[in-house]
C-alpha positions as CSV (number, residue, x, y, z in Angstrom):
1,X,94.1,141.3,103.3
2,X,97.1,143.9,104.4
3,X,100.7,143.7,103.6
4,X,103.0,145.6,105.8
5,X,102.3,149.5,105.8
6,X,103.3,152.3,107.4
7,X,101.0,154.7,109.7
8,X,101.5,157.9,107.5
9,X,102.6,158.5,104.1
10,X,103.4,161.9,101.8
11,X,101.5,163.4,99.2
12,X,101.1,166.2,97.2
13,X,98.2,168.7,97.4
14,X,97.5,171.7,95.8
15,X,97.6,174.8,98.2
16,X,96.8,177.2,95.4
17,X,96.1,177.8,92.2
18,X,98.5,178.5,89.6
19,X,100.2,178.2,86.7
20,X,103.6,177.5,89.1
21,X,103.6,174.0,89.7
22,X,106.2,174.2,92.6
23,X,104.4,177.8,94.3
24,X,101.1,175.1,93.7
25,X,101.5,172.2,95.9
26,X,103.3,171.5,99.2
27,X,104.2,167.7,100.5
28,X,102.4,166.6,103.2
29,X,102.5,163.7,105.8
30,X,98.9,162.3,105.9
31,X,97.8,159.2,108.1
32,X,97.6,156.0,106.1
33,X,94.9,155.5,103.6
34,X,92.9,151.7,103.7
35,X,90.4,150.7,101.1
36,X,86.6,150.5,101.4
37,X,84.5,148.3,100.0
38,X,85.0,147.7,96.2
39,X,88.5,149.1,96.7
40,X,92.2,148.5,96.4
41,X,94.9,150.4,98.2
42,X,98.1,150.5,95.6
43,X,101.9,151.6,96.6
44,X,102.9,153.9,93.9
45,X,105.6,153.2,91.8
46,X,105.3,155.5,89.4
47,X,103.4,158.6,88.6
48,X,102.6,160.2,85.5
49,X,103.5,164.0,84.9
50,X,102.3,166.1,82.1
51,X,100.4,169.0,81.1
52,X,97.3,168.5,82.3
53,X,98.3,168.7,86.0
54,X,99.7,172.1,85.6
55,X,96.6,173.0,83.7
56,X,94.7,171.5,86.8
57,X,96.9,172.8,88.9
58,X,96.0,176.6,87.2
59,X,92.2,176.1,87.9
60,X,91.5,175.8,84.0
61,X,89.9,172.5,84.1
62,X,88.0,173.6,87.5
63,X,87.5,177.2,88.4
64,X,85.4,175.7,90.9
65,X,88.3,174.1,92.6
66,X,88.7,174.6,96.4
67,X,92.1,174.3,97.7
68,X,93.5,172.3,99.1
69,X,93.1,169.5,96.7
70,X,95.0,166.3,95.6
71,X,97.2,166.4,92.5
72,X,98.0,163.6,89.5
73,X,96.1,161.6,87.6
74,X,98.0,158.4,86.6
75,X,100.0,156.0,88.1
76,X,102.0,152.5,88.4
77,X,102.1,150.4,91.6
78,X,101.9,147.5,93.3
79,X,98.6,146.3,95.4
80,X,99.4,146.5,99.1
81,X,95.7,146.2,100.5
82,X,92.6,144.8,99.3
83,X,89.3,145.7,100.0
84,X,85.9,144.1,100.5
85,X,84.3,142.4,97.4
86,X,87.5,142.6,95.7
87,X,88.1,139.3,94.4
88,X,90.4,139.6,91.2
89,X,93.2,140.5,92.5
90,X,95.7,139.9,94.9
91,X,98.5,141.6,97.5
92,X,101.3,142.3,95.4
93,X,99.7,142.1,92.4
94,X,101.3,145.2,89.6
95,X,98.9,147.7,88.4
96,X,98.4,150.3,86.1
97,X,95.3,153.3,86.3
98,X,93.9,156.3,85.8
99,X,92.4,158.3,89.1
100,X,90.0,161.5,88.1
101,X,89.6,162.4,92.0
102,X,93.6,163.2,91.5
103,X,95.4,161.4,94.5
104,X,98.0,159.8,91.9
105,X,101.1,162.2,93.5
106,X,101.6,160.3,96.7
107,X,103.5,157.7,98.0
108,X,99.9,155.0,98.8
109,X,96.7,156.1,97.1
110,X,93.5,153.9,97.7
111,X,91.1,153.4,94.5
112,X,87.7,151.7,93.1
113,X,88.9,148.5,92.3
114,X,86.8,148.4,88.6
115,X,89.4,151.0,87.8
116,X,92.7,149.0,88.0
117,X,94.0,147.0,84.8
118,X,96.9,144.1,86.0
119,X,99.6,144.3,84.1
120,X,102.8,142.1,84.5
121,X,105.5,144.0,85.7
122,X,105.4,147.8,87.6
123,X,107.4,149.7,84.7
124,X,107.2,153.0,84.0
125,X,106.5,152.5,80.5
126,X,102.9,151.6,81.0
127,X,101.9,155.1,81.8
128,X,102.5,156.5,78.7
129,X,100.1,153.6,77.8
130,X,97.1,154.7,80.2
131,X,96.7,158.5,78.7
132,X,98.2,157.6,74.6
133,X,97.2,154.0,74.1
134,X,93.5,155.0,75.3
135,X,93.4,158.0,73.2
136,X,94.7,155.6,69.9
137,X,92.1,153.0,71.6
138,X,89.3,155.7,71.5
139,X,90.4,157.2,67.5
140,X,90.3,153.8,66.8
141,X,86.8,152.9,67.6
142,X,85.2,156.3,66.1
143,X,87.2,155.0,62.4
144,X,86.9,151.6,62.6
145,X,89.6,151.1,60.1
146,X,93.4,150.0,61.2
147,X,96.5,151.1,58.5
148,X,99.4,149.3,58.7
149,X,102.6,150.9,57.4
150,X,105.4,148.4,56.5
């Protein structure tokens, strides 16, 4: 299943690697990405920017890094495509995830479907969600114990 897309699309990749996020990446028209099997391809809505993609983008995380290389890691959208096997959910359907091959910076970006969480609306306040609310989620679980301040 395919809702209306458009041959090519632009994303950011990393050229080089520095601490200079704008000397890092240039924008670049790629042909249009569709999902494999077990996969979803999501319209971008909105991308999450922070440290860590300068960090990336500096070849801290990855010496090993070869350029050229996608860049962010989070994202809002809206599902455009479906792949085989994928059977909850549907064209349309709002979105919210994390991507740790870092494609997130472009306008399409096609991911494992086991990834996505629904959510009910394509907001940009769900982002901050997907990198705080997992690291509260995670502190959480270590403690076991939940204060309540009123």
């Amino acid at each position: 299943m395919m809702a209306s897309k458009p041959t090519t699309f632009k994303k950011l990749m990393v050229q080089k690697l520095t601490s200079n996020f704008r000397e890092a990446v240039s924008i670049e028209t790629v042909n249009m990405c569709h999902p494999k099997k077990g996969e979803v391809c999501v319209k971008n809505k909105y991308v999450g920017i922070n440290a860590t993609d300068v960090n990336f983008t500096k070849g801290r995380y990855s010496a090993s890094s070869e350029v050229p290389f996608g860049a962010g890691f989070e994202g809002v959208g809206e599902i455009v495509e479906i792949g085989e096997n994928v059977e909850k959910f549907k064209i349309g359907q709002s979105v919210a995830y994390l991507d740790g091959r870092c494609s997130a910076y472009a306008e399409y970006v096609c991911l494992p479907a086991q990834g996505i969480r629904p959510i009910p609306k394509a907001i940009p306040e769900y982002l901050a969600l997907l990198i705080a609310g997992q690291a509260a989620a995670k502190g959480l679980d270590k403690v076991n114990v939940l204060y309540i301040y009123i």
